[in-house]
DSSP file (Angstrom, degrees, kcal/mol; ACC not computed):
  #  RESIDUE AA STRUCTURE BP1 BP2  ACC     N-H-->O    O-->H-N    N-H-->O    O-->H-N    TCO  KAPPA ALPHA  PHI   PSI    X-CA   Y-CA   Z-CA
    1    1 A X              0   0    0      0, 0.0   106,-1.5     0, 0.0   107,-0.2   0.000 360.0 360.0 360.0 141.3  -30.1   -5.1 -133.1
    2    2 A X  B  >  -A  106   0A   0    104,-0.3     4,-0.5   105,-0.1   104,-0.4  -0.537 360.0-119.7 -75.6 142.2  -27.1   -3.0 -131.8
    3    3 A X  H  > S+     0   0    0    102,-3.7     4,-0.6    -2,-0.2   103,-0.1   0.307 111.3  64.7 -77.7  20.4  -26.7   -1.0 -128.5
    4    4 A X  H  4 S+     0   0    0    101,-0.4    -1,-0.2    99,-0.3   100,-0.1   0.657  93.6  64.6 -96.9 -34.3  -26.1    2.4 -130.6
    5    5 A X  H  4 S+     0   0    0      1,-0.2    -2,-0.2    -3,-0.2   138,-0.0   0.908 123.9  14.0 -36.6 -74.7  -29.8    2.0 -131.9
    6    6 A X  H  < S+     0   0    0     -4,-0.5    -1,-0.2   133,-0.1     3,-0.1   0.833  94.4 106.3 -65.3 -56.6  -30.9    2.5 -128.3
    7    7 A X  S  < S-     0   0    0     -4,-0.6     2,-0.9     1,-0.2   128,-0.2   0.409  78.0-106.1-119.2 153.5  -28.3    3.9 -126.0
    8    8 A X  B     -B  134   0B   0    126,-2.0   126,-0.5     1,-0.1    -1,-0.2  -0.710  28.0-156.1 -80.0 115.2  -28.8    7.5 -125.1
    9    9 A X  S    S+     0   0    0     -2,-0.9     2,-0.4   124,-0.2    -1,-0.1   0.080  71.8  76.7 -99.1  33.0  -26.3    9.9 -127.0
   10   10 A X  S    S-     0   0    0    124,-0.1     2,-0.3     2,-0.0    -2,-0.1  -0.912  70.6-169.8-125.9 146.7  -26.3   12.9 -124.8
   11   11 A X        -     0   0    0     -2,-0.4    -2,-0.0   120,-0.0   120,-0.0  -0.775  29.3-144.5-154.5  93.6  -24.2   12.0 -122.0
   12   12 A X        +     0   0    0     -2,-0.3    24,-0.9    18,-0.1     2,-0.2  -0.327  47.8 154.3 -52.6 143.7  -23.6   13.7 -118.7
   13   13 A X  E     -e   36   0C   0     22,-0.2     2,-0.2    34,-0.0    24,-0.2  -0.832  30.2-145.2-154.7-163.7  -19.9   12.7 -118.4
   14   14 A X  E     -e   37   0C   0     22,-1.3    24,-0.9    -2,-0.2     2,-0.1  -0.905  20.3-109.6-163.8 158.7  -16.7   14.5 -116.4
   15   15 A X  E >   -e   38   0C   0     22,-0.2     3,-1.6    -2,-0.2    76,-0.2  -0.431  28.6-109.8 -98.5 165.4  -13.1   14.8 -117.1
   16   16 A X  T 3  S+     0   0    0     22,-3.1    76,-0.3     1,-0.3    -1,-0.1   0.345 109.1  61.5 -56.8  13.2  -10.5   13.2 -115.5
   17   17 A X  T 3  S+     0   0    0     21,-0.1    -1,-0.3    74,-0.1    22,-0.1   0.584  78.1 108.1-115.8 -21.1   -9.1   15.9 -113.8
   18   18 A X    <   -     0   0    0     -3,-1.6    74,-0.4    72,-0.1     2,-0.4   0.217  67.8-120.6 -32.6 157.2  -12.1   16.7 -111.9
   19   19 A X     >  -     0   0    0     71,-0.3     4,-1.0    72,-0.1    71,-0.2  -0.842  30.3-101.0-118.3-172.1  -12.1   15.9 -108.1
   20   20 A X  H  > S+     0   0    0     69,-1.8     4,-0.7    -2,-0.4     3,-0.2   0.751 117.7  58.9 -53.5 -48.3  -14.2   13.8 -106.4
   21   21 A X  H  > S+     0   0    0     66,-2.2     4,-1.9     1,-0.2     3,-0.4   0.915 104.8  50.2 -36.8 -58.9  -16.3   16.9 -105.1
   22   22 A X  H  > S+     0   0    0     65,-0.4     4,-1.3     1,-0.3    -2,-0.2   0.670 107.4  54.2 -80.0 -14.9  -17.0   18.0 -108.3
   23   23 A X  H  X S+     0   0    0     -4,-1.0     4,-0.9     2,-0.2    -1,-0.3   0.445 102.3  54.3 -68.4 -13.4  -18.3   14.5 -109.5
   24   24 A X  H  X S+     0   0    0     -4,-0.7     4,-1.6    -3,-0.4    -2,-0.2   0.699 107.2  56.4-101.0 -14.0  -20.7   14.0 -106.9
   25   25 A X  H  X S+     0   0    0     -4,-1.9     4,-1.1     2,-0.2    -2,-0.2   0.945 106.3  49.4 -49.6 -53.2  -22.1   17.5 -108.1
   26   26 A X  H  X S+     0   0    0     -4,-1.3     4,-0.9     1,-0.3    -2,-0.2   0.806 110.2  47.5 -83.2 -26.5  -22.4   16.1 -111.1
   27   27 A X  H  <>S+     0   0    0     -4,-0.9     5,-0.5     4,-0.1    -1,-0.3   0.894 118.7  41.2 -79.1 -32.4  -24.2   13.1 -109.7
   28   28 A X  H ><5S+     0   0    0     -4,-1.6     3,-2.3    -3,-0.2    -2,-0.2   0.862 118.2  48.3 -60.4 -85.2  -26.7   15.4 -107.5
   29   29 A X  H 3<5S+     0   0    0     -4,-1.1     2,-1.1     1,-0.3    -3,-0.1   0.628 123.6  24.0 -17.2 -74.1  -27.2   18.0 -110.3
   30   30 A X  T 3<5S-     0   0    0     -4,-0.9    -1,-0.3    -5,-0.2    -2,-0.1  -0.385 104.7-124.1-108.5  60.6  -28.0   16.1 -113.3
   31   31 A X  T < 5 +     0   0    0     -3,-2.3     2,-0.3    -2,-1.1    -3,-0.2   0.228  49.5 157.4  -2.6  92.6  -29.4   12.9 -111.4
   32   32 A X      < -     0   0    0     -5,-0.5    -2,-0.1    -6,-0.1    -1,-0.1  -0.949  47.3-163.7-154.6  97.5  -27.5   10.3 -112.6
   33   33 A X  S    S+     0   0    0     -2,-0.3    17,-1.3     1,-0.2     2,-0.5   0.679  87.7  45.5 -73.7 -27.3  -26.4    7.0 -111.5
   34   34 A X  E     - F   0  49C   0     15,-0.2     2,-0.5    16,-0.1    15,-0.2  -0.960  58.5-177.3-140.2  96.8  -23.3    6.4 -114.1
   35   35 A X  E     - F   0  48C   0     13,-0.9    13,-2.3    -2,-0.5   -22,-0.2  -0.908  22.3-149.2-103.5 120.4  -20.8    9.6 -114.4
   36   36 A X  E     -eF  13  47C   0    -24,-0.9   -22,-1.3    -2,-0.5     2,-0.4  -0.533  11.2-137.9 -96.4 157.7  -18.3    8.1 -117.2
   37   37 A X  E     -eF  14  46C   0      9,-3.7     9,-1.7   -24,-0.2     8,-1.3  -0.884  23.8-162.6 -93.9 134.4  -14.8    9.7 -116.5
   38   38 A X  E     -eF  15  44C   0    -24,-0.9   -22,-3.1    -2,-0.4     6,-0.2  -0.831  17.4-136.3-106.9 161.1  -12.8   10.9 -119.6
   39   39 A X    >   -     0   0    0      4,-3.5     3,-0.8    -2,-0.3    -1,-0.1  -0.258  51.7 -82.4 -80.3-179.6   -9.2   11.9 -120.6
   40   40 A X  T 3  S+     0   0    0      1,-0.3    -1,-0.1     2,-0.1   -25,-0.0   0.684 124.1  63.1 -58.6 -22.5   -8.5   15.2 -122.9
   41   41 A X  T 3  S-     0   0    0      2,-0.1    -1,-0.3     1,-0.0     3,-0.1   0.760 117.4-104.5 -99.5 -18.9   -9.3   13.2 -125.8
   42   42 A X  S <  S+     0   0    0     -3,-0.8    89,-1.8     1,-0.4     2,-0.2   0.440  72.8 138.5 131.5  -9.6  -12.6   12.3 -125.4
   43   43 A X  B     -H  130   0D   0     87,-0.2    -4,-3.5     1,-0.1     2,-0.9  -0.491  60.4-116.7 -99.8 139.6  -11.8    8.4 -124.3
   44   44 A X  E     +F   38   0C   0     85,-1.1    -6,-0.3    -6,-0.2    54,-0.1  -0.596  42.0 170.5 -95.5 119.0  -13.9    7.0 -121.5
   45   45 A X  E     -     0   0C   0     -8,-1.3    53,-0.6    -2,-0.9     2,-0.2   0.810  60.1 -33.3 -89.5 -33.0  -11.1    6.2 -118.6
   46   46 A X  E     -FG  37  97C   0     -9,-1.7    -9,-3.7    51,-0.2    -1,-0.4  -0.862  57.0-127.1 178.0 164.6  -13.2    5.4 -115.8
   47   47 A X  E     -FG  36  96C   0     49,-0.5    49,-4.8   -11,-0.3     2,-0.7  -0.821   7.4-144.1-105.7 142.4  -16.8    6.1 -113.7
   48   48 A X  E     -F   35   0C   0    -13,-2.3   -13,-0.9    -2,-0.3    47,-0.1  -0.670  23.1-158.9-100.0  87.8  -18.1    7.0 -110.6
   49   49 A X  E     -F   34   0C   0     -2,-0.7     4,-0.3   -15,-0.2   -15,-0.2   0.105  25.1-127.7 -36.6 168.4  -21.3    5.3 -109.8
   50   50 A X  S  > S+     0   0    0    -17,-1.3     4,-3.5     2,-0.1     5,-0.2   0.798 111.3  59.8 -89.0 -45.5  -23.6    6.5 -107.3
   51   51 A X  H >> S+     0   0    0    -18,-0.3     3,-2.5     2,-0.2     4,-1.1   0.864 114.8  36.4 -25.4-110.4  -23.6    3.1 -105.8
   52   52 A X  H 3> S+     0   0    0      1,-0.3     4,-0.6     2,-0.3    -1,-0.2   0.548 108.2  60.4  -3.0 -50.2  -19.9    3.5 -105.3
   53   53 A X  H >> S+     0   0    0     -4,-0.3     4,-1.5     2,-0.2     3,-0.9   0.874 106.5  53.2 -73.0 -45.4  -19.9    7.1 -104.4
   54   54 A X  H <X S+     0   0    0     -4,-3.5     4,-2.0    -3,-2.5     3,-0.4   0.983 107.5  53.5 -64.7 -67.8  -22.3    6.0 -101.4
   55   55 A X  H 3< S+     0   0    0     -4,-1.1    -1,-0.3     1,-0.2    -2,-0.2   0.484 108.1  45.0  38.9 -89.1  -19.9    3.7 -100.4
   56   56 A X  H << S+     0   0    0     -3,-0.9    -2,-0.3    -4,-0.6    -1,-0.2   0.704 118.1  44.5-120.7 -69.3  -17.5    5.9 -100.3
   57   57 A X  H  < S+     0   0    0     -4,-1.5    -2,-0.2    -3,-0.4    -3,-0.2   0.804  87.1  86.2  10.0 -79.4  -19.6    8.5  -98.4
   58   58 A X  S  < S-     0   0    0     -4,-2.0     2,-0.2     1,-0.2    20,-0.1   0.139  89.3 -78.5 -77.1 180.0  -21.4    7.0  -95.7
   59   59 A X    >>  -     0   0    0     18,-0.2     4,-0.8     1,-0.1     3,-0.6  -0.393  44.0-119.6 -90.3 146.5  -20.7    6.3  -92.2
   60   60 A X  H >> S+     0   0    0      1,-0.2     4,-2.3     2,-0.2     3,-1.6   0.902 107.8  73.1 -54.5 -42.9  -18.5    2.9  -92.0
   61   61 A X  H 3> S+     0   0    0      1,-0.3     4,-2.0     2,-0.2    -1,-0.2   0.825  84.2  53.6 -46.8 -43.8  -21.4    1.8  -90.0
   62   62 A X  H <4 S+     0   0    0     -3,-0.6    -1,-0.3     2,-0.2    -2,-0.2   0.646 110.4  51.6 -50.4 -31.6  -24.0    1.3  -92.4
   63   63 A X  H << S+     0   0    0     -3,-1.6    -1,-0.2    -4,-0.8    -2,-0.2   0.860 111.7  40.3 -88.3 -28.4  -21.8   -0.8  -94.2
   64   64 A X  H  < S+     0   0    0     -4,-2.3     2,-0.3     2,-0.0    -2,-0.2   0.617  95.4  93.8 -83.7  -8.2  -20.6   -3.3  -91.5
   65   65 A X     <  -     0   0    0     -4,-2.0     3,-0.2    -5,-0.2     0, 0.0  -0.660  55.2-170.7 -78.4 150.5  -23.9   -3.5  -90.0
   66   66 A X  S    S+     0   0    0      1,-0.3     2,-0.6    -2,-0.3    -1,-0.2   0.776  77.0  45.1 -92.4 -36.1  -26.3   -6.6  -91.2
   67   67 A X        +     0   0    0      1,-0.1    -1,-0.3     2,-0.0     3,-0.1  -0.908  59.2 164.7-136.2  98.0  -29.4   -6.1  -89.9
   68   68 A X    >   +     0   0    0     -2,-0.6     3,-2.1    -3,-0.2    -1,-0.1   0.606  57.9  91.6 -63.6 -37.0  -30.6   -2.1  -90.4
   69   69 A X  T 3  S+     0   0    0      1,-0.3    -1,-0.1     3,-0.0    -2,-0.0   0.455  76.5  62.2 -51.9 -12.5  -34.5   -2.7  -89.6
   70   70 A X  T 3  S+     0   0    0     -3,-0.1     2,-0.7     1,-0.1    -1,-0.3   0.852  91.1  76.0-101.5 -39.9  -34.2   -2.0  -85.7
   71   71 A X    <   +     0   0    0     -3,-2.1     3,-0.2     1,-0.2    -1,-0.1  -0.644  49.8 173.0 -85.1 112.5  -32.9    2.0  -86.3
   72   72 A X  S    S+     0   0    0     -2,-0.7     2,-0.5     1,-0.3    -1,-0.2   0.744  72.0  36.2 -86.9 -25.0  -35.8    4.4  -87.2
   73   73 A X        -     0   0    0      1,-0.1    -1,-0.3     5,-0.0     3,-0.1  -0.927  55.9-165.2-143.6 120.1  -33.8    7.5  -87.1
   74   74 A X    >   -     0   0    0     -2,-0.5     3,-3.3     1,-0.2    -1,-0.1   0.232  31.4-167.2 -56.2  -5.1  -30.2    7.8  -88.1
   75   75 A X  T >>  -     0   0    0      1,-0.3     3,-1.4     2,-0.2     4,-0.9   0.094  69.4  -0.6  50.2-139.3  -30.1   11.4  -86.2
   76   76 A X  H 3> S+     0   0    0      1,-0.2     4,-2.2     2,-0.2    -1,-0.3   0.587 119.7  76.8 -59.8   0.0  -26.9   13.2  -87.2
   77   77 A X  H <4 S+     0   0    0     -3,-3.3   -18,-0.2     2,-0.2    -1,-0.2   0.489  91.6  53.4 -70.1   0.3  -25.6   10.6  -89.4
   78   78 A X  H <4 S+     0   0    0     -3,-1.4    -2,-0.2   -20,-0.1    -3,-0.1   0.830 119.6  33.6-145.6 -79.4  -28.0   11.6  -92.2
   79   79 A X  H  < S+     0   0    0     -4,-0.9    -2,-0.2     2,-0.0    -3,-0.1   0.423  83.5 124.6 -95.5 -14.1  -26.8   15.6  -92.0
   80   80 A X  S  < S-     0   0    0     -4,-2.2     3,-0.1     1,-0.1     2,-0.0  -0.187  70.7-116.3   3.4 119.8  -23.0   15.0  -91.1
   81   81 A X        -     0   0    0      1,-0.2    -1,-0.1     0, 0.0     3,-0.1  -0.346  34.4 -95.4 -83.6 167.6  -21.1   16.8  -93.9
   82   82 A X        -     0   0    0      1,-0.1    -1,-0.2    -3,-0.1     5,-0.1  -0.349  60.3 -79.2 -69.8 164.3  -19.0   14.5  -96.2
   83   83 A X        -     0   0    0    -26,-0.2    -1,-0.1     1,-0.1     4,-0.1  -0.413  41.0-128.2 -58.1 131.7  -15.4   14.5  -94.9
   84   84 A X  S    S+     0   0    0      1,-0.2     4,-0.4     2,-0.2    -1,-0.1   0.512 106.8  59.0 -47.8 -18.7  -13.7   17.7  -96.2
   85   85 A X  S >> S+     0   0    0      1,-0.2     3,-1.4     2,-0.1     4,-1.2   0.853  98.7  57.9 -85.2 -43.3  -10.8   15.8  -97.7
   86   86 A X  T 34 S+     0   0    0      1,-0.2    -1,-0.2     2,-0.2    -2,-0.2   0.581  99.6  59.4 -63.0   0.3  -13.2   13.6 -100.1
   87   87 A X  T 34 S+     0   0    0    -67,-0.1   -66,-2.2     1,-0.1   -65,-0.4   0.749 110.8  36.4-112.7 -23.0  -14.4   16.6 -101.7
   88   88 A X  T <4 S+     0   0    0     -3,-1.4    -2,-0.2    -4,-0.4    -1,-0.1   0.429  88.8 112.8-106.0  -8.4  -10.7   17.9 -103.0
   89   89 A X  S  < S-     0   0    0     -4,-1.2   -69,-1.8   -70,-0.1     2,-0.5  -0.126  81.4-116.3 -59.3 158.3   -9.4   14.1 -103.8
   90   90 A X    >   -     0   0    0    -71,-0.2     3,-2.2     1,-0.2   -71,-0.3  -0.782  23.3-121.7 -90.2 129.0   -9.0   14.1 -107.7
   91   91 A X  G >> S+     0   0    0     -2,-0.5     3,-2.5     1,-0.3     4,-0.8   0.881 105.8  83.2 -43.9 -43.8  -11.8   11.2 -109.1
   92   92 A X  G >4 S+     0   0    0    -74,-0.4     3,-1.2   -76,-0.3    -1,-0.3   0.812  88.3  52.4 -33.6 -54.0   -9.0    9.5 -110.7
   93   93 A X  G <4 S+     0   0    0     -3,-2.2    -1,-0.2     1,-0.3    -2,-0.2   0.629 121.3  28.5 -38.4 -34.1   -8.5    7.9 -107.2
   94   94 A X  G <4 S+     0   0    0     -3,-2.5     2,-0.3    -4,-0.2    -1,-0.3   0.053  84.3 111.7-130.1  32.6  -11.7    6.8 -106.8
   95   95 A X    <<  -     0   0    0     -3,-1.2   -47,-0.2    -4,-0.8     3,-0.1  -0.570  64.6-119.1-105.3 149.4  -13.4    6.1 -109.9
   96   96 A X  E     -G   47   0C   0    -49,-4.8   -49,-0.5    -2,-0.3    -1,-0.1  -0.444  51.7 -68.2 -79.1 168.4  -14.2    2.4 -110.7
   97   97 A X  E     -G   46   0C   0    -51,-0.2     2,-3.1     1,-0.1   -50,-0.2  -0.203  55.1-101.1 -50.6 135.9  -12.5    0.7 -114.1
   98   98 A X        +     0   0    0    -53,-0.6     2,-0.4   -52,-0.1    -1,-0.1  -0.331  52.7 177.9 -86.3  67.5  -13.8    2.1 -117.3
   99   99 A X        +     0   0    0     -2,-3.1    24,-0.5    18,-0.1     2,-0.3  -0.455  18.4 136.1 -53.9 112.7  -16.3   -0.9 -118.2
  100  100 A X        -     0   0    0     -2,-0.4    24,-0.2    22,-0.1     2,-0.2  -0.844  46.0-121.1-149.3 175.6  -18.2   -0.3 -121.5
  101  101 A X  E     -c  124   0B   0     22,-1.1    24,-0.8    -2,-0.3     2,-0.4  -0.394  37.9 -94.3-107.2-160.8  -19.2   -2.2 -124.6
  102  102 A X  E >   -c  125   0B   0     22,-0.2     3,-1.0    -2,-0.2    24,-0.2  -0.880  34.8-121.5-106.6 146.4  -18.3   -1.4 -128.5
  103  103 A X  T 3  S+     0   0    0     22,-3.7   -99,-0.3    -2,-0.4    23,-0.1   0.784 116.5  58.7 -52.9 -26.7  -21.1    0.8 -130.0
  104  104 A X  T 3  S+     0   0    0   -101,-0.1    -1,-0.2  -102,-0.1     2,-0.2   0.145  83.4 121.8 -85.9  22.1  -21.4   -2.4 -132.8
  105  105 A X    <   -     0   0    0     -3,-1.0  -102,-3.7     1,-0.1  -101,-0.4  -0.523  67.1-114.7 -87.7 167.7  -22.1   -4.7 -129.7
  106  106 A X  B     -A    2   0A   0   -104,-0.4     4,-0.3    -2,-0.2  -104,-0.3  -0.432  19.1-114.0 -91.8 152.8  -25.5   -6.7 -129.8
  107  107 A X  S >> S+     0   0    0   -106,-1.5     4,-4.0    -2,-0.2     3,-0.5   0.948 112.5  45.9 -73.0 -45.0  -28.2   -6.2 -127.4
  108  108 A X  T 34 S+     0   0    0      1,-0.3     4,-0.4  -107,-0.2    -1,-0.1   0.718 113.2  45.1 -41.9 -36.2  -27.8   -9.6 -125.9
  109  109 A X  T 3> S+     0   0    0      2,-0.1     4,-1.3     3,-0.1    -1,-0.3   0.612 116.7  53.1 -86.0  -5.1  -24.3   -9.6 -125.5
  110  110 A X  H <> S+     0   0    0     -3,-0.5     4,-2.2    -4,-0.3     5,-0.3   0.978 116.9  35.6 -87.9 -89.0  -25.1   -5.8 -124.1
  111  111 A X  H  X S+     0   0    0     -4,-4.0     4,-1.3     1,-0.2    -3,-0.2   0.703 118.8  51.2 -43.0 -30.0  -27.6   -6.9 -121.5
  112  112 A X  H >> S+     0   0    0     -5,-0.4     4,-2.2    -4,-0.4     3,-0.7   0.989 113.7  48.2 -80.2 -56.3  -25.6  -10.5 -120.7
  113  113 A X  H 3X S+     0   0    0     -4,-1.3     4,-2.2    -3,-0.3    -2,-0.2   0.821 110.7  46.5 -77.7 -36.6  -22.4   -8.4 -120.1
  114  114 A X  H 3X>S+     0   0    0     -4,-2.2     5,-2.8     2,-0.1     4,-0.6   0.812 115.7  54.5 -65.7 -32.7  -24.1   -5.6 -117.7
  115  115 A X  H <<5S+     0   0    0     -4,-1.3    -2,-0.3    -3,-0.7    -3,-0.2   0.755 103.2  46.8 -67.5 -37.2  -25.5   -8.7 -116.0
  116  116 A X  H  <5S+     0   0    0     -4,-2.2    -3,-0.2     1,-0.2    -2,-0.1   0.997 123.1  43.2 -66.8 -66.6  -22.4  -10.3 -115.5
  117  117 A X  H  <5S-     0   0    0     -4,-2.2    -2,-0.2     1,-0.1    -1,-0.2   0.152  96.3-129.1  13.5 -64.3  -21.4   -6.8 -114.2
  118  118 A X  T  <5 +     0   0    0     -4,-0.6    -3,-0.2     1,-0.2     2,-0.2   0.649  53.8 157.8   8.2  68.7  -24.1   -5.7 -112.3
  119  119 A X      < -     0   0    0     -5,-2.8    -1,-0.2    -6,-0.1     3,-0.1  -0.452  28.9-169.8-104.9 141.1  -24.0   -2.5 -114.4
  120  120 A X  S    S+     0   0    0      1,-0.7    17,-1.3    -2,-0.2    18,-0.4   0.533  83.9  13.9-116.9 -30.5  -27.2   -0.4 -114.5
  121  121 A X  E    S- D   0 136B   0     15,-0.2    -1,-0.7    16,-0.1     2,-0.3  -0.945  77.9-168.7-143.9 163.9  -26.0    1.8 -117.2
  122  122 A X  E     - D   0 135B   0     13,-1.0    13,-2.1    -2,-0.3   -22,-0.1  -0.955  21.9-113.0-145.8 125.2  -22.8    1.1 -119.4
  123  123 A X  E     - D   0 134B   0    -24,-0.5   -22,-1.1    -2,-0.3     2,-0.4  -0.453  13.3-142.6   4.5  97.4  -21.1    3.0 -121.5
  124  124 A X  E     -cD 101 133B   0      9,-0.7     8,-2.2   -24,-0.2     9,-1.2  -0.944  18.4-174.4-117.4 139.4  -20.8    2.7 -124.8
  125  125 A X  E     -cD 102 131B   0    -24,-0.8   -22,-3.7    -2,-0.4     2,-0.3  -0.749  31.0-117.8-121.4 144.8  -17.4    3.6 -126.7
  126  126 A X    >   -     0   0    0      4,-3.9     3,-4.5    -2,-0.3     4,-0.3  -0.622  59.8 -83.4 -91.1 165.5  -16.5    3.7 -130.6
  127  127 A X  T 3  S+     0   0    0     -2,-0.3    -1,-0.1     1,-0.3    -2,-0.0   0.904 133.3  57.4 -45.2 -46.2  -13.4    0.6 -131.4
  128  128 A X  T 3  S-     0   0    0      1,-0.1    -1,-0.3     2,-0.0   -85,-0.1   0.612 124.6-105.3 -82.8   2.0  -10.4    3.9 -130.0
  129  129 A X    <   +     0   0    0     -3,-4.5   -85,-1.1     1,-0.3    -2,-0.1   0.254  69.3 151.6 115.2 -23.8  -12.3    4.1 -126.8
  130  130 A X  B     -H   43   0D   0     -4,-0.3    -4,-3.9   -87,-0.2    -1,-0.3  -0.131  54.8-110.4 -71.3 144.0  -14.2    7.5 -127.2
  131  131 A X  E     + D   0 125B   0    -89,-1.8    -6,-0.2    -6,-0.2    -1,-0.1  -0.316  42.9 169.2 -72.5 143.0  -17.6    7.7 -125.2
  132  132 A X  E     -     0   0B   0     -8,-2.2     2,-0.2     1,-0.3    -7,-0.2   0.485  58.6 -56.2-133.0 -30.8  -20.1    7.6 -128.0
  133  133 A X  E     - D   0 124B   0     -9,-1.2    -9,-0.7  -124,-0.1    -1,-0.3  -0.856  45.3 -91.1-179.4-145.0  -23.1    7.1 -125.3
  134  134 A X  E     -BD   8 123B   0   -126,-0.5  -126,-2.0   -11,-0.3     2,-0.7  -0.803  18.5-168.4-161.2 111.6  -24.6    5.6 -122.9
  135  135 A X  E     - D   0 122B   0    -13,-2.1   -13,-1.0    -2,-0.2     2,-0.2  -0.922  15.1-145.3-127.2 132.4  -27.3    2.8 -122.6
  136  136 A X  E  >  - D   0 121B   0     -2,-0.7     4,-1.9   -15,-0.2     3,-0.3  -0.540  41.8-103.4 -75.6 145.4  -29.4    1.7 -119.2
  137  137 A X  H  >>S+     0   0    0    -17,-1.3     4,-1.6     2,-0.2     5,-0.5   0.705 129.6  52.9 -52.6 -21.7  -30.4   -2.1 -118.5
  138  138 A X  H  >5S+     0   0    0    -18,-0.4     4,-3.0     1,-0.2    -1,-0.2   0.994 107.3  47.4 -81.0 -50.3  -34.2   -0.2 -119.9
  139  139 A X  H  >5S+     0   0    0     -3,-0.3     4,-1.3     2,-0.2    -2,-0.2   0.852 118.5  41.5 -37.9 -57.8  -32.7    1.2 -122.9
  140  140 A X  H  X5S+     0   0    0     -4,-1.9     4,-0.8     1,-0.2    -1,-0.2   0.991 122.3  37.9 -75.2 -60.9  -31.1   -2.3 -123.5
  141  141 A X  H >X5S+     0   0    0     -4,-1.6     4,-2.4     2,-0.2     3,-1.9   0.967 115.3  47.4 -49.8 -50.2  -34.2   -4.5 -122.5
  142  142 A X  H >X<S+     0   0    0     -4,-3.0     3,-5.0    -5,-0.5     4,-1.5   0.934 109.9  54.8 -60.4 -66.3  -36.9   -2.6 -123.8
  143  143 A X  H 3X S+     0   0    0     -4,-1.3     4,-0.5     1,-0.3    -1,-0.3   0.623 110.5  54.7 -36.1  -9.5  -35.0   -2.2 -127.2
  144  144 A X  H << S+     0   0    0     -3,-1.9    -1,-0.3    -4,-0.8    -2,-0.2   0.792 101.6  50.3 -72.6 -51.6  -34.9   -6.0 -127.0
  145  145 A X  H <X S+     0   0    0     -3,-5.0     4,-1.6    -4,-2.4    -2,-0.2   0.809 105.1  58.7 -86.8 -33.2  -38.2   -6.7 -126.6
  146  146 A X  H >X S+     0   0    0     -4,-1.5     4,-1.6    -5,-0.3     3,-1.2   0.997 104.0  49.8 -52.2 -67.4  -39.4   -4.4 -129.8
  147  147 A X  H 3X S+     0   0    0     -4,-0.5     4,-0.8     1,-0.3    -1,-0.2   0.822 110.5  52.2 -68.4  -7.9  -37.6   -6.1 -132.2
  148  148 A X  H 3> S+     0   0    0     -4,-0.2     4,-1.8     2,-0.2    -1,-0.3   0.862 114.6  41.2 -89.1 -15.6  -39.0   -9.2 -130.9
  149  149 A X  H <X S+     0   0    0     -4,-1.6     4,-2.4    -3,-1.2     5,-0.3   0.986 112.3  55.0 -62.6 -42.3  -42.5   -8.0 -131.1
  150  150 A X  H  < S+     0   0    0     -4,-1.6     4,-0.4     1,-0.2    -1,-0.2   0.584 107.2  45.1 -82.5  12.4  -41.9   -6.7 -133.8
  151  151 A X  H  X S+     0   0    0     -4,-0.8     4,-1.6    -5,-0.3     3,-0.2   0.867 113.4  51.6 -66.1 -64.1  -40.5  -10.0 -135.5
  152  152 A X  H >< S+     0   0    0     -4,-1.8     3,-0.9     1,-0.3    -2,-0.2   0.965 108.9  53.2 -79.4 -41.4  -43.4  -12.0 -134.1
  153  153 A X  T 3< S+     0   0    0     -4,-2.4    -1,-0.3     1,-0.2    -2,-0.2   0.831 108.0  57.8 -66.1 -12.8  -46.2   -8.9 -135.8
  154  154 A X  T 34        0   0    0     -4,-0.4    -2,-0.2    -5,-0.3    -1,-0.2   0.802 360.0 360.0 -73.3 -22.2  -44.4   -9.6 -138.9
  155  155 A X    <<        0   0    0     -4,-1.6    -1,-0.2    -3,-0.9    -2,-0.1   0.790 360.0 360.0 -94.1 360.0  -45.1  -13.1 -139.1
């Protein structure tokens, strides 16, 4: 079975020209973990994750601390607007590498290659690069696991 059988083919996406602002709208609005970035043509250039975007976001503390468990209230740190500057950078700056499969990819090599990853959603592109969809580690698994049930009710 192929990841275009499964992969979802409506696809929140944003062009490269976008800034940074307007991609983490696009991650609030249409709640969405994987925004893929495209050129004029239609060709997936890079994402923003949300992962990533948090990052990117949050107070440098949160990431350099180890051990969280001891702070029950984060006070102003948790309503602190994002920095005014991130909001006008253009995504290109900060958008991750445009990882994807081929729409003719396999689910196994799909799942293996999101695993390697540690991709939660991927992409999926036709052979010149254009975003064709999108398929989630559920999308990929579940679709996995029907054709083996149904293999195993056939016999």
């Amino acid at each position: 079975m192929k990841v275009n059988t499964v992969m979802k083919r409506a696809v929140i996406s944003i062009s490269q020209a976008a800034t940074f602002g307007e991609a983490l709208a696009q991650l609030c609005d249409q709640r969405v973990g994987t925004l893929p970035v495209l050129d004029t043509e239609g060709r997936l250039v890079g994402v923003v994750s949300l992962r990533e975007a948090l990052k990117i976001v949050l107070p440098d503390i949160v990431e350099s601390m180890q051990d969280l468990d001891f702070v029950e209230d984060f006070g102003a740190v948790e309503t602190a607007p994002i920095e005014e500057g991130l909001h006008r950078r253009p995504v290109q700056e900060l958008m991750e590498p445009p990882l994807s499969v081929d729409q003719d990819a396999g689910l196994i090599g799909s799942y293996t290659y999101m695993r390697q990853h540690q991709l939660s959603d991927v992409p999926v592109v036709d052979p010149s690069g254009h975003l064709v969809g999108i398929a989630s580690w559920v999308d990929v698994g579940v679709g996995y696991l029907r054709g083996r049930l149904r293999a195993d009710a056939s016999r």
